[in-house]
Backbone as JSON Lines, residues from 0, in Angstrom:
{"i":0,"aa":"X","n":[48.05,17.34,32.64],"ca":[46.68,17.04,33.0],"c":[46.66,15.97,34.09]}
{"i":1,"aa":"X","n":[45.66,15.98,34.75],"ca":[45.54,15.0,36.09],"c":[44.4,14.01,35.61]}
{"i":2,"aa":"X","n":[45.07,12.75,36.54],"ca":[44.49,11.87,35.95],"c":[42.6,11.75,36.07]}
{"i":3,"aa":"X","n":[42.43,12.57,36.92],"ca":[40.59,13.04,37.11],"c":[40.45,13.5,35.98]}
{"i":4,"aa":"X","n":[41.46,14.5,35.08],"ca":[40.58,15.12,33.97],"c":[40.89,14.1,32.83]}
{"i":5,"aa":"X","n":[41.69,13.32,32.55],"ca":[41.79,12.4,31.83],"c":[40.26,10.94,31.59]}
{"i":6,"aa":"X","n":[40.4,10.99,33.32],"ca":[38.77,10.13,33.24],"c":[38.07,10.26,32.94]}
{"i":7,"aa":"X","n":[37.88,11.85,33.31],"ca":[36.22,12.49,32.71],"c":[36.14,12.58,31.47]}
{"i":8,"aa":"X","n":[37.24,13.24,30.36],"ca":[36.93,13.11,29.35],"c":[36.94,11.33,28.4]}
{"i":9,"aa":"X","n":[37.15,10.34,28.68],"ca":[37.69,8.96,28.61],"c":[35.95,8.65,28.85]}
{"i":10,"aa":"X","n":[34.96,9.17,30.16],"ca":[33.68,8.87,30.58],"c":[32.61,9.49,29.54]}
{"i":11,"aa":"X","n":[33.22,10.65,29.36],"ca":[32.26,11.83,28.54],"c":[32.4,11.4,27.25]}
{"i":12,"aa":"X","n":[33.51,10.57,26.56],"ca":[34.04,10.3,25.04],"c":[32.78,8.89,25.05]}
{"i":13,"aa":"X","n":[32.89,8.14,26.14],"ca":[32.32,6.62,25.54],"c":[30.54,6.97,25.77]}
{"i":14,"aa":"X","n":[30.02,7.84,26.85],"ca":[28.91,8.18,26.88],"c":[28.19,9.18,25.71]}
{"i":15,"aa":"X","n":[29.37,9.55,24.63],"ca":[28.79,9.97,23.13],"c":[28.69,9.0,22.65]}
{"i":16,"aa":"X","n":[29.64,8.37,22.72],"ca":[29.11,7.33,21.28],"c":[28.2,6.58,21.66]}
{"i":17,"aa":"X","n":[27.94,5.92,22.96],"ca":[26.74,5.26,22.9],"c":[25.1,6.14,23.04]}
{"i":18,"aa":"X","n":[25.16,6.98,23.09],"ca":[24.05,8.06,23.05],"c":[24.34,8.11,20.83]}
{"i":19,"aa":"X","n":[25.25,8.06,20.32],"ca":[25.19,8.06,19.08],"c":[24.62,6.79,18.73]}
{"i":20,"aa":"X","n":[25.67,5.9,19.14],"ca":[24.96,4.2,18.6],"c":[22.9,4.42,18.7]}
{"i":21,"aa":"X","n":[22.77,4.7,20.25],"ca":[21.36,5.01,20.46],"c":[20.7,5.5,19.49]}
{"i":22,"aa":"X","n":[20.63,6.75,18.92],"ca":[20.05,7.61,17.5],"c":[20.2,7.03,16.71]}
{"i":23,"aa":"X","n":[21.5,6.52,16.57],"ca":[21.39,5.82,15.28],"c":[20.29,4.44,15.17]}
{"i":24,"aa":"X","n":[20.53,3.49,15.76],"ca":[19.35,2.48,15.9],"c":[18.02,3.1,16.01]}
{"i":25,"aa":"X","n":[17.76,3.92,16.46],"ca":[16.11,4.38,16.58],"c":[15.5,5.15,15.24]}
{"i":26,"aa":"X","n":[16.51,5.91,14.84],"ca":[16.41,6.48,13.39],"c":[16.4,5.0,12.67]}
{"i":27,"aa":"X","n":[17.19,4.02,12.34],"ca":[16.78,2.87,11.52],"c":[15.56,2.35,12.06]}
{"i":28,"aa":"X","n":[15.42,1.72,12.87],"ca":[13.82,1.42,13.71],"c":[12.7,2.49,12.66]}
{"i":29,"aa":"X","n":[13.38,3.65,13.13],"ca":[11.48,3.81,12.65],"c":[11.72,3.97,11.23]}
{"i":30,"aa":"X","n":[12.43,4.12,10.19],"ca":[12.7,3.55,8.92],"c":[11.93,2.37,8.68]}
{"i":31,"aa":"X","n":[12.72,1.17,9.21],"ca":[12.23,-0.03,9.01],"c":[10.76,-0.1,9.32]}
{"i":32,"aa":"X","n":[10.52,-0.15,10.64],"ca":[9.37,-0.13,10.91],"c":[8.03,0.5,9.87]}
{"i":33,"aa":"X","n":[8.17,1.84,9.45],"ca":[7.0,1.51,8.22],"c":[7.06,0.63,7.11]}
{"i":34,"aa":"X","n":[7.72,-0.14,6.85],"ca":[7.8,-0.67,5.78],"c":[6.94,-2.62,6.48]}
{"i":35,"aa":"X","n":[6.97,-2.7,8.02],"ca":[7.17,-3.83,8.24],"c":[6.26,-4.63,7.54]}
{"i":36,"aa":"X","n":[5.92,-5.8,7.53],"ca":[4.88,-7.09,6.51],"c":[3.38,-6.78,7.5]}
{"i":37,"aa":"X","n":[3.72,-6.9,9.13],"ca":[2.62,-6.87,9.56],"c":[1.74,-6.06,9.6]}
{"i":38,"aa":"X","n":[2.5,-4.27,9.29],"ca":[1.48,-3.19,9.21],"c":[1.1,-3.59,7.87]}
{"i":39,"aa":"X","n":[1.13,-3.88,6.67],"ca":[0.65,-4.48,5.65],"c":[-0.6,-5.71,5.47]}
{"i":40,"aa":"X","n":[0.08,-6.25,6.26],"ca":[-1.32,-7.61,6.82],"c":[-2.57,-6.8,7.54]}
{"i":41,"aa":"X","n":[-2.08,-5.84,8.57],"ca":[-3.33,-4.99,9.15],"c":[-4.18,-4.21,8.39]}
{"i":42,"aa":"X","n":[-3.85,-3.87,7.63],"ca":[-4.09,-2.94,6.42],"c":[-5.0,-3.77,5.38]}
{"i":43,"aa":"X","n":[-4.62,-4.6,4.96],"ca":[-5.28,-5.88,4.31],"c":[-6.95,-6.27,4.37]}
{"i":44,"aa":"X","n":[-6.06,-6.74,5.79],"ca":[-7.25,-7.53,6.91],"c":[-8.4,-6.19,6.97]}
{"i":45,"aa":"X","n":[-7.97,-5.3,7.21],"ca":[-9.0,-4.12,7.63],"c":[-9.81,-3.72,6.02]}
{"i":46,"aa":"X","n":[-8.85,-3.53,4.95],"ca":[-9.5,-3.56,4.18],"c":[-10.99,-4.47,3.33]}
{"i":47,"aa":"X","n":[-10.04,-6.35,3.77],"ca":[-11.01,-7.23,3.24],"c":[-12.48,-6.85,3.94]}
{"i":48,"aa":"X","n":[-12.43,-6.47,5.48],"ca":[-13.21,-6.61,6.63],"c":[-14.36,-5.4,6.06]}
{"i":49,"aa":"X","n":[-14.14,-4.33,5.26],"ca":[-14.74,-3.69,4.58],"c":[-15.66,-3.47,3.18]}
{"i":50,"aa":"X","n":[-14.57,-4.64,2.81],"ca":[-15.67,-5.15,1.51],"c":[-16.51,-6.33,1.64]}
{"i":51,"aa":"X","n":[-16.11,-6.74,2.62],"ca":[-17.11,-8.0,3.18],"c":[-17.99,-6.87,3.53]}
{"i":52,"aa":"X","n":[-18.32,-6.51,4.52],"ca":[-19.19,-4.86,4.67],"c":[-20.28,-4.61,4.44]}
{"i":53,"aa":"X","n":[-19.28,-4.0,3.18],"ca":[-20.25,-3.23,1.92],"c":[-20.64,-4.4,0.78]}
{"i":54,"aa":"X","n":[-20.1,-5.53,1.07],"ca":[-21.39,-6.36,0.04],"c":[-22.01,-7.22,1.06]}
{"i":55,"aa":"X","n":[-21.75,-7.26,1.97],"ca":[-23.09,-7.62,2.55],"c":[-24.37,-6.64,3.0]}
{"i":56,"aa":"X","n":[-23.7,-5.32,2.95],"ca":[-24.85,-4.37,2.7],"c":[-25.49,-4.05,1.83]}
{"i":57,"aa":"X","n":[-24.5,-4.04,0.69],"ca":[-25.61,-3.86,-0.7],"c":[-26.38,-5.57,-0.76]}
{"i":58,"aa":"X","n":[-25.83,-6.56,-0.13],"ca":[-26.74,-7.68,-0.09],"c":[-28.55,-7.37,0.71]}
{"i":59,"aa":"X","n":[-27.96,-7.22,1.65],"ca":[-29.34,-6.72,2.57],"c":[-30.14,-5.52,2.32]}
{"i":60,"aa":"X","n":[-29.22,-4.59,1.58],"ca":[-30.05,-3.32,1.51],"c":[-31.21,-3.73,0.15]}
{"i":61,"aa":"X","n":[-30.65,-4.62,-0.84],"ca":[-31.55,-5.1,-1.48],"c":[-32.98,-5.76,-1.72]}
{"i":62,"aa":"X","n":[-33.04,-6.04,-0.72],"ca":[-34.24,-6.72,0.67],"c":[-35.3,-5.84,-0.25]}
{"i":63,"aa":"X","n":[-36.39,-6.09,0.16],"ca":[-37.71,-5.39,-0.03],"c":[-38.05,-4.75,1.6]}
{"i":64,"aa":"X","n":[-37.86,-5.38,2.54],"ca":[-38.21,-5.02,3.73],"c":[-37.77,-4.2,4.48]}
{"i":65,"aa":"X","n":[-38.49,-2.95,4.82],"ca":[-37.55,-1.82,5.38],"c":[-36.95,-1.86,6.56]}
{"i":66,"aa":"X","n":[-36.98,-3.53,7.33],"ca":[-36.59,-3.77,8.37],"c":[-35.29,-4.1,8.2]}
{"i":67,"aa":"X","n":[-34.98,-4.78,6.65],"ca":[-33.66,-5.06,6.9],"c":[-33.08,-3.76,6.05]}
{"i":68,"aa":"X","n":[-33.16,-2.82,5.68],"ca":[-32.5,-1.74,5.26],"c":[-32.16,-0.77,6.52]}
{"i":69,"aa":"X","n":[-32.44,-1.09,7.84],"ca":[-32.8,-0.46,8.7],"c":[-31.22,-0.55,9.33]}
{"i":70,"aa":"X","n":[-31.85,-2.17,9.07],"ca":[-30.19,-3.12,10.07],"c":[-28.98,-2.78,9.48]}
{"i":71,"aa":"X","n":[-29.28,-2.75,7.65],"ca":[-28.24,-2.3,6.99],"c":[-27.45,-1.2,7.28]}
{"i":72,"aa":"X","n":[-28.52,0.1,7.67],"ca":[-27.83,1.35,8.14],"c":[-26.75,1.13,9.49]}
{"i":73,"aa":"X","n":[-27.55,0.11,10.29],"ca":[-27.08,0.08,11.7],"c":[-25.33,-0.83,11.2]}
{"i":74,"aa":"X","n":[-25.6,-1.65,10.32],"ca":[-24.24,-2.02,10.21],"c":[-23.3,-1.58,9.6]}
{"i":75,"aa":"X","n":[-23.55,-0.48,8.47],"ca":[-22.56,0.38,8.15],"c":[-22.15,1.3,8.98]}
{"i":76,"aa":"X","n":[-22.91,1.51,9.98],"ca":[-22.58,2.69,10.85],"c":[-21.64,2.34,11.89]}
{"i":77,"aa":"X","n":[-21.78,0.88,12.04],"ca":[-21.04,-0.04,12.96],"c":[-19.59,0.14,12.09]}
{"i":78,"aa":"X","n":[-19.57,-0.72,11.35],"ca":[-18.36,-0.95,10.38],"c":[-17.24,0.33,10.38]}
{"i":79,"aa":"X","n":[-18.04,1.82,10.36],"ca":[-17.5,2.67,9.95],"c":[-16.55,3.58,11.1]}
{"i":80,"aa":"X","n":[-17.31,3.19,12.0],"ca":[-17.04,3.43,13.84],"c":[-15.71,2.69,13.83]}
{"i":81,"aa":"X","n":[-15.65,1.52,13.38],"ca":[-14.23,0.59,13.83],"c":[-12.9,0.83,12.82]}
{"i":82,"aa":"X","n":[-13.18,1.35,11.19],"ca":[-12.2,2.07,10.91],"c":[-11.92,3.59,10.97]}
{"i":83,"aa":"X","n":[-10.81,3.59,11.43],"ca":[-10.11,5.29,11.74],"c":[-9.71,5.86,10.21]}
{"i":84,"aa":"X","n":[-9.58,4.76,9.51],"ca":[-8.96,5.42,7.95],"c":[-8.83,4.66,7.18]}
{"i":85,"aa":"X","n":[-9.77,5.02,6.27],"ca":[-10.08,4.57,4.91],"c":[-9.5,5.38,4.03]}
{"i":86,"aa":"X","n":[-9.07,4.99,2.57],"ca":[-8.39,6.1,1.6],"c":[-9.7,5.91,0.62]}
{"i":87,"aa":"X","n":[-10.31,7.49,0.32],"ca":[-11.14,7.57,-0.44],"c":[-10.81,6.71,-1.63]}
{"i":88,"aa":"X","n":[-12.18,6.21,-2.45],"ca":[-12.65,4.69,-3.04],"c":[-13.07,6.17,-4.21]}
{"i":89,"aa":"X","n":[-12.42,5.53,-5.52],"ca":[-12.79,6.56,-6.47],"c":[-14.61,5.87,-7.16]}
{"i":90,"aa":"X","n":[-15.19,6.45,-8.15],"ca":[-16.16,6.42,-8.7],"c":[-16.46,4.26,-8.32]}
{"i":91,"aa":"X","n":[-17.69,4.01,-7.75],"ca":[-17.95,2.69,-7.28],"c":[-17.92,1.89,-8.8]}
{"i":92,"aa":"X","n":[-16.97,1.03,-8.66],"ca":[-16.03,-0.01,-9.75],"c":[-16.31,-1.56,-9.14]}
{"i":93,"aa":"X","n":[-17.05,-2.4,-10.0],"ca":[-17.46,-3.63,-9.06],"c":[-16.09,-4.39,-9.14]}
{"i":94,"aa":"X","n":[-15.43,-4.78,-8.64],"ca":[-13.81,-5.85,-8.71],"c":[-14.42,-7.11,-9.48]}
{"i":95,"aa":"X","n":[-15.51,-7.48,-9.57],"ca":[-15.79,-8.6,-10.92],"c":[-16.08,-8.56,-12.05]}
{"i":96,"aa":"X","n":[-15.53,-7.17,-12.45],"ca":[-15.87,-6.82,-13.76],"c":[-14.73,-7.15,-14.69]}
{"i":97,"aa":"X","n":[-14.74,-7.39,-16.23],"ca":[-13.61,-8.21,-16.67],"c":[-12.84,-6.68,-17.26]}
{"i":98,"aa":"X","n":[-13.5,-5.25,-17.51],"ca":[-12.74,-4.3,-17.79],"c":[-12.13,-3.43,-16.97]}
{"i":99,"aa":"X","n":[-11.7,-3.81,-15.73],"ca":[-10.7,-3.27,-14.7],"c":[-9.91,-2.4,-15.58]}
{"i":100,"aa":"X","n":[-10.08,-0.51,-15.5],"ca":[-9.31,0.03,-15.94],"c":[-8.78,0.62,-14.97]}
{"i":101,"aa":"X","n":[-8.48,0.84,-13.55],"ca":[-8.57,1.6,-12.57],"c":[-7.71,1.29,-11.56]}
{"i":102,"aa":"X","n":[-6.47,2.03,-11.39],"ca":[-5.44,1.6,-10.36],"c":[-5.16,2.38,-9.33]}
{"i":103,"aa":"X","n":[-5.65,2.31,-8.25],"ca":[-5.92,2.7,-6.66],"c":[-4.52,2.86,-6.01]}
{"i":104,"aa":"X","n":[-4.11,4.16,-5.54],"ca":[-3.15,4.02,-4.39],"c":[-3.7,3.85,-2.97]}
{"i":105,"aa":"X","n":[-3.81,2.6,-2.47],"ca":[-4.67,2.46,-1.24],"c":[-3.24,2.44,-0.33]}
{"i":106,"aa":"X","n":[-2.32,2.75,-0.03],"ca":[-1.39,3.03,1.08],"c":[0.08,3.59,0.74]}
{"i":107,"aa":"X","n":[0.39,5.01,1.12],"ca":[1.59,5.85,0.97],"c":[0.99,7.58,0.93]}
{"i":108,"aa":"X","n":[2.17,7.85,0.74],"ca":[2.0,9.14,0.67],"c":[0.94,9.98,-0.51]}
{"i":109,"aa":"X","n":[0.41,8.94,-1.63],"ca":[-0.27,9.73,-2.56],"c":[-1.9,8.46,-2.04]}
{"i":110,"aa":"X","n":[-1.81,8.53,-1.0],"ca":[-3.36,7.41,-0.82],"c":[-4.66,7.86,-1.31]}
{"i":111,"aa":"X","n":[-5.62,7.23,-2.24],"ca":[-6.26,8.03,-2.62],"c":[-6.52,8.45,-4.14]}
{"i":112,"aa":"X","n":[-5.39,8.47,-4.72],"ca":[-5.03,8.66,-5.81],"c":[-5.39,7.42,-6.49]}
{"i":113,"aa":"X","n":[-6.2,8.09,-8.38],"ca":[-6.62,6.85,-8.98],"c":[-6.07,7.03,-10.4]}
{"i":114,"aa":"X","n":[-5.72,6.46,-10.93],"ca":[-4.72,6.15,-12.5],"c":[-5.84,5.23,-13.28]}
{"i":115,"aa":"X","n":[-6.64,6.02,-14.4],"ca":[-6.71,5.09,-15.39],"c":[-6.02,4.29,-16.27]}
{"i":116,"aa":"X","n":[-6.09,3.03,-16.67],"ca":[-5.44,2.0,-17.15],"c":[-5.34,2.53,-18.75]}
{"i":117,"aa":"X","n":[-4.24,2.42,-19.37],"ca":[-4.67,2.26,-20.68],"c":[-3.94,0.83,-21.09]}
{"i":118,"aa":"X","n":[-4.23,0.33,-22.27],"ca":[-3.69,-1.21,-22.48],"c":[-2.17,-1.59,-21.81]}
{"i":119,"aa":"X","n":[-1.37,-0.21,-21.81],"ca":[-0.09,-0.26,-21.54],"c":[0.2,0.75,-20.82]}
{"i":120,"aa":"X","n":[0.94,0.68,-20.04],"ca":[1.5,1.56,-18.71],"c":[2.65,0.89,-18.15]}
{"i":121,"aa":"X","n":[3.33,2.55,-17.82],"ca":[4.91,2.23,-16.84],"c":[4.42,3.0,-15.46]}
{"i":122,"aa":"X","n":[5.39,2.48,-14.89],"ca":[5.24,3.37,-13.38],"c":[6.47,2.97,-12.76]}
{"i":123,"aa":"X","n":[6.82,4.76,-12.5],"ca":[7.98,4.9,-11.64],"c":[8.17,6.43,-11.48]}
{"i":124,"aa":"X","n":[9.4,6.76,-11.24],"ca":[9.59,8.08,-10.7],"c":[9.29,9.73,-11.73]}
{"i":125,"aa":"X","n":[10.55,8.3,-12.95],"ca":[10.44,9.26,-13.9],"c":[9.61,10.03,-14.38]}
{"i":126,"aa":"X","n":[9.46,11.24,-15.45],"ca":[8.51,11.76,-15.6],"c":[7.89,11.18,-17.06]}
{"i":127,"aa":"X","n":[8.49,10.35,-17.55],"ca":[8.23,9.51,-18.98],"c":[7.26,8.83,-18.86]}
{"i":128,"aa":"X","n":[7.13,7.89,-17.41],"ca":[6.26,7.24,-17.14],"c":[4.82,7.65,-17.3]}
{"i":129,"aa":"X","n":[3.69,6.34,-17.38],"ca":[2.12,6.71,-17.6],"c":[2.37,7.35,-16.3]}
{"i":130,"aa":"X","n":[2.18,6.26,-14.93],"ca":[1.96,6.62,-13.84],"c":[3.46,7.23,-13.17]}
{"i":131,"aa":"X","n":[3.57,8.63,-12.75],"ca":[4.13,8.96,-12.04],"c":[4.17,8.83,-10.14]}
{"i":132,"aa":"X","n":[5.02,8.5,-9.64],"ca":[5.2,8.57,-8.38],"c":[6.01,8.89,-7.4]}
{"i":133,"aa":"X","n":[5.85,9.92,-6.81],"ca":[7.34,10.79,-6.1],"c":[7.25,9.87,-4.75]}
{"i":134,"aa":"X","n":[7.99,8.76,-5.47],"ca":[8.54,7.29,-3.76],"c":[9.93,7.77,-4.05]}
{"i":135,"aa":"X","n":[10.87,7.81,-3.28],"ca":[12.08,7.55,-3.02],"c":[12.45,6.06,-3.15]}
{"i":136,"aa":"X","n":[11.25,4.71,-2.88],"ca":[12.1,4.09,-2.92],"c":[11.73,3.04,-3.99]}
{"i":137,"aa":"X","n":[11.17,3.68,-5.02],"ca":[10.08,2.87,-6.62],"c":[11.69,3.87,-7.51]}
{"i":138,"aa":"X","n":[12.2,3.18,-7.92],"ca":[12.73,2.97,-8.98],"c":[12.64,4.26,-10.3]}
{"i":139,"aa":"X","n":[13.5,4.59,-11.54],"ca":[13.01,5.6,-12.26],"c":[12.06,5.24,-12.95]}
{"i":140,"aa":"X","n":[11.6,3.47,-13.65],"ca":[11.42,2.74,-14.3],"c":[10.96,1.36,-13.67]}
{"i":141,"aa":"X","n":[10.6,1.41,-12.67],"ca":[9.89,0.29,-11.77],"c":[9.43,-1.0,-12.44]}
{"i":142,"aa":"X","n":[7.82,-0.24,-12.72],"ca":[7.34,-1.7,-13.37],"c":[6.22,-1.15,-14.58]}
{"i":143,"aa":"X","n":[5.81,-2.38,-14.85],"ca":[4.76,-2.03,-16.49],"c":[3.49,-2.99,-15.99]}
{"i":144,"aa":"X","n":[2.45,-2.81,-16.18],"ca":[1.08,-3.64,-16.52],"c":[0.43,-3.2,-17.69]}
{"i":145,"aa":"X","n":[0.13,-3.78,-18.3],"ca":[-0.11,-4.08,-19.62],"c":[-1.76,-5.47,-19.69]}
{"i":146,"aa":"X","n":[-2.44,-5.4,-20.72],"ca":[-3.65,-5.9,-21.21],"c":[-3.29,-7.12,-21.97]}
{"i":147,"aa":"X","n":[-3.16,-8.46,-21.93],"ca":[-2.84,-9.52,-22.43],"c":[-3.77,-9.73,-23.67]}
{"i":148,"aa":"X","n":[-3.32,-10.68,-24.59],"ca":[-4.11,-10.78,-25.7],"c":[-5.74,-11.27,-24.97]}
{"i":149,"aa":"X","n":[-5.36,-11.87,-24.15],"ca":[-7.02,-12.85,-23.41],"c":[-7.67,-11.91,-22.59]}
{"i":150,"aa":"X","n":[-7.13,-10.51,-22.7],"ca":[-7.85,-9.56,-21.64],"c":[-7.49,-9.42,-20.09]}
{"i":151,"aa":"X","n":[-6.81,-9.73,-19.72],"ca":[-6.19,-9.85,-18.42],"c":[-5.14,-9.32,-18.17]}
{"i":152,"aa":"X","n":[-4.92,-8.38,-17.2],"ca":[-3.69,-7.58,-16.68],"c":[-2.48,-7.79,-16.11]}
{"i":153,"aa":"X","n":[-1.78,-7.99,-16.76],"ca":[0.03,-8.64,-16.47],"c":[0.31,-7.82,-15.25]}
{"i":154,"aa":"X","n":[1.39,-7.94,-14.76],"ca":[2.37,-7.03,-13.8],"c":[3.56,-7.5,-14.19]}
{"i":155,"aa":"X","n":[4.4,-6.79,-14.47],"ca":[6.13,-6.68,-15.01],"c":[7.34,-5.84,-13.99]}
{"i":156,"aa":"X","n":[8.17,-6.4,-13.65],"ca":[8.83,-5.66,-12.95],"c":[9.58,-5.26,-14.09]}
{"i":157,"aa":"X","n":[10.41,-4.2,-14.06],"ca":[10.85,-3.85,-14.83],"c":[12.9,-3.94,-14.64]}
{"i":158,"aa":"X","n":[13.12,-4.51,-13.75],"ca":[14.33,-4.59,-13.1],"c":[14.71,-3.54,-12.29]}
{"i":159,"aa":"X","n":[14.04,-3.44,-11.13],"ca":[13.59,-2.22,-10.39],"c":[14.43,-2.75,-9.1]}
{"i":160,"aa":"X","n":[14.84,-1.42,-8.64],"ca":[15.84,-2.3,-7.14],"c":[15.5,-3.09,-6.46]}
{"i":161,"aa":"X","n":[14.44,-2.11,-5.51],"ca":[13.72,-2.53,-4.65],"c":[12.54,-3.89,-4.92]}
{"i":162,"aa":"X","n":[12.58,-4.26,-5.92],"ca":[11.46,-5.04,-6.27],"c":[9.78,-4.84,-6.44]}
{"i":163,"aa":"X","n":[9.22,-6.27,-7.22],"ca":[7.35,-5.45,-7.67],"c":[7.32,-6.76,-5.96]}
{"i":164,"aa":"X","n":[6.16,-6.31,-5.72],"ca":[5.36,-7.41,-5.13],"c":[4.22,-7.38,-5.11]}
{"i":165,"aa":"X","n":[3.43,-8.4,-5.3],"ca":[2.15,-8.91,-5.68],"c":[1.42,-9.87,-4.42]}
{"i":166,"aa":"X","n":[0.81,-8.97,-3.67],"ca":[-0.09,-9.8,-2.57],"c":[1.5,-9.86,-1.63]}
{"i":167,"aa":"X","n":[2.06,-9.26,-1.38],"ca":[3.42,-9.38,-0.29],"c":[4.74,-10.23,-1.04]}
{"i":168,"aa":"X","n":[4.35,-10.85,-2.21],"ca":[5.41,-12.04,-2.59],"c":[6.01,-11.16,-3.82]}
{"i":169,"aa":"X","n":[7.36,-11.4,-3.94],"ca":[8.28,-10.85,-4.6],"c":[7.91,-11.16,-6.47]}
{"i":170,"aa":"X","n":[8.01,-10.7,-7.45],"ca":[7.8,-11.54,-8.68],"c":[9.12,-11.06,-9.13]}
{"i":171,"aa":"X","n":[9.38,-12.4,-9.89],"ca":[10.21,-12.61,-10.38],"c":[10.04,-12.55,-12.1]}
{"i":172,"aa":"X","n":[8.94,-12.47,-12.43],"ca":[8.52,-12.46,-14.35],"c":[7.33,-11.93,-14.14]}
{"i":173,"aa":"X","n":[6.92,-11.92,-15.41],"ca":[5.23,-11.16,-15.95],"c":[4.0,-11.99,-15.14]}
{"i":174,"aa":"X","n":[3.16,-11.55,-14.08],"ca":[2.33,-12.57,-13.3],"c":[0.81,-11.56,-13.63]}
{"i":175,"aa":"X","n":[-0.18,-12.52,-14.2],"ca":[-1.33,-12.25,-13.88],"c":[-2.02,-11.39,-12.44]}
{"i":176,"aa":"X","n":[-2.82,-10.02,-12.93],"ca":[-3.13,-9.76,-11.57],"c":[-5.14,-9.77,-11.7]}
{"i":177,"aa":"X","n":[-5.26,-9.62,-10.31],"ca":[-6.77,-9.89,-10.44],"c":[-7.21,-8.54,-9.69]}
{"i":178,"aa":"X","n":[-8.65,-8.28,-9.98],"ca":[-9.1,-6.92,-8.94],"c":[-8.87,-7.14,-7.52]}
{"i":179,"aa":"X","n":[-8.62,-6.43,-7.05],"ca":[-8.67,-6.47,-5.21],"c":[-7.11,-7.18,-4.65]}
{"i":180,"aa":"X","n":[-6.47,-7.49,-5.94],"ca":[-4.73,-7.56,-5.19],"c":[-3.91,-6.47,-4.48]}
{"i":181,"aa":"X","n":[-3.01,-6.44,-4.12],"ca":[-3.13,-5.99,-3.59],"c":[-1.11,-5.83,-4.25]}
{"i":182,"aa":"X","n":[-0.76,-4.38,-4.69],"ca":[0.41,-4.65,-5.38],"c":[1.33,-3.33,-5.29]}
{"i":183,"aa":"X","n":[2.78,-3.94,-4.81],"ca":[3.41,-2.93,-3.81],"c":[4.6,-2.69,-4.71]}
{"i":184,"aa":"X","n":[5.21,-1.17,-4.73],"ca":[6.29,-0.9,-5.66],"c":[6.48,0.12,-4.19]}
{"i":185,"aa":"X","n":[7.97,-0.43,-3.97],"ca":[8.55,1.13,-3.07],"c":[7.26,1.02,-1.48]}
{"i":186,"aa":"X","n":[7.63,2.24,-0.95],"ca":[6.69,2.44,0.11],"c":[4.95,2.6,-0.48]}
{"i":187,"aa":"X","n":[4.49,2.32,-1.5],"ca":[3.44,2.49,-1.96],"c":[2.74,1.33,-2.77]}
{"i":188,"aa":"X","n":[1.49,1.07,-2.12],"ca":[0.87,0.31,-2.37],"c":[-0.1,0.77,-3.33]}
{"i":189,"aa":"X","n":[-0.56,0.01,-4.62],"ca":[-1.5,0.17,-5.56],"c":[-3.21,-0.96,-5.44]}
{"i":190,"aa":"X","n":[-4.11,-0.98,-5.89],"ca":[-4.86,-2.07,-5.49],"c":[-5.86,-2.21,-7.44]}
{"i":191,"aa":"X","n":[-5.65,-2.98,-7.93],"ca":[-6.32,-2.92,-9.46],"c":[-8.49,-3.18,-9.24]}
{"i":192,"aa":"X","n":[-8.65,-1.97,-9.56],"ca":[-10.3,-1.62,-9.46],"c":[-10.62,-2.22,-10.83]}
């Protein structure tokens, strides 16, 4: 062989692998990337920005005056213009109510989806579980929430790989949750109605 064909293949060998290295990093990129904190914070933010909203509309629509039920329309219509996607809101559940039975998938692949509470519940892949969830990355046996003697809804990880998190922060033991948290197992977010 001459040393031209020796080069070319020596040129053609290192211009695979870095065209490989390439795929490979971009395939992890967009992996990572859905999972990042900030599409989570956006998500949040857009959500709070909605229930501020809708109770300041049911504030105003309350009015006697059909002037401000008027404005009311004009600002839901506003509000609704600026989000692209909302995950349908099951049967209207006030979040200050002390019998929160109602657990919301507000972000993943099952968005939308609503799980009644009973005093005790698991959630994970398995099919044993109350709440089932086909995540790849929630555990067989994830986590438990459960009804405290004082009426208030625990969150339990259950020694789950990936971890529970509660409002973005990791838990480490049984933590009190409140309506409108906001509580993440795997690529899927739950929200307690």
């Amino acid at each position: 062989m001459t040393e031209l064909t020796y080069a070319v293949l020596k040129y053609s060998f290192i211009l695979a692998l870095i065209l490989f290295a390439w795929l490979a990093v971009r395939s992890l990129h967009k992996d990572v990337s859905a999972f990042l904190p900030s599409r989570d914070k956006w998500i949040r933010k857009r959500k709070k920005q909605m229930r501020e909203a809708r109770d300041k509309s049911s504030f105003s629509s309350s009015s006697s005056s059909p002037r401000s039920s008027a404005s009311s329309s004009v600002t839901q219509t506003s509000i609704v213009s600026l989000v692209t996607h909302v995950p349908p809101s099951p049967s209207p559940v006030s979040p200050s109510r002390s019998d929160t039975t109602v657990l919301v998938i507000v972000d993943g692949q099952n968005a939308g989806m609503t799980f009644p509470l009973p005093p005790s519940c698991t959630i994970g892949r398995a099919p044993d579980n109350s709440i089932v969830v086909p995540d790849q990355f929630i555990s067989s046996h994830h986590a438990r929430i459960y009804k405290s003697k004082k009426g208030e809804w625990v969150l339990e990880d259950l020694g789950s790989t990936n971890g529970t998190y509660l409002d973005e922060k990791q838990i480490a033991g049984p933590v009190i949750i409140k309506p409108g948290q906001l509580i993440r197992l795997g690529a899927t977010s739950f929200e307690l109605r």
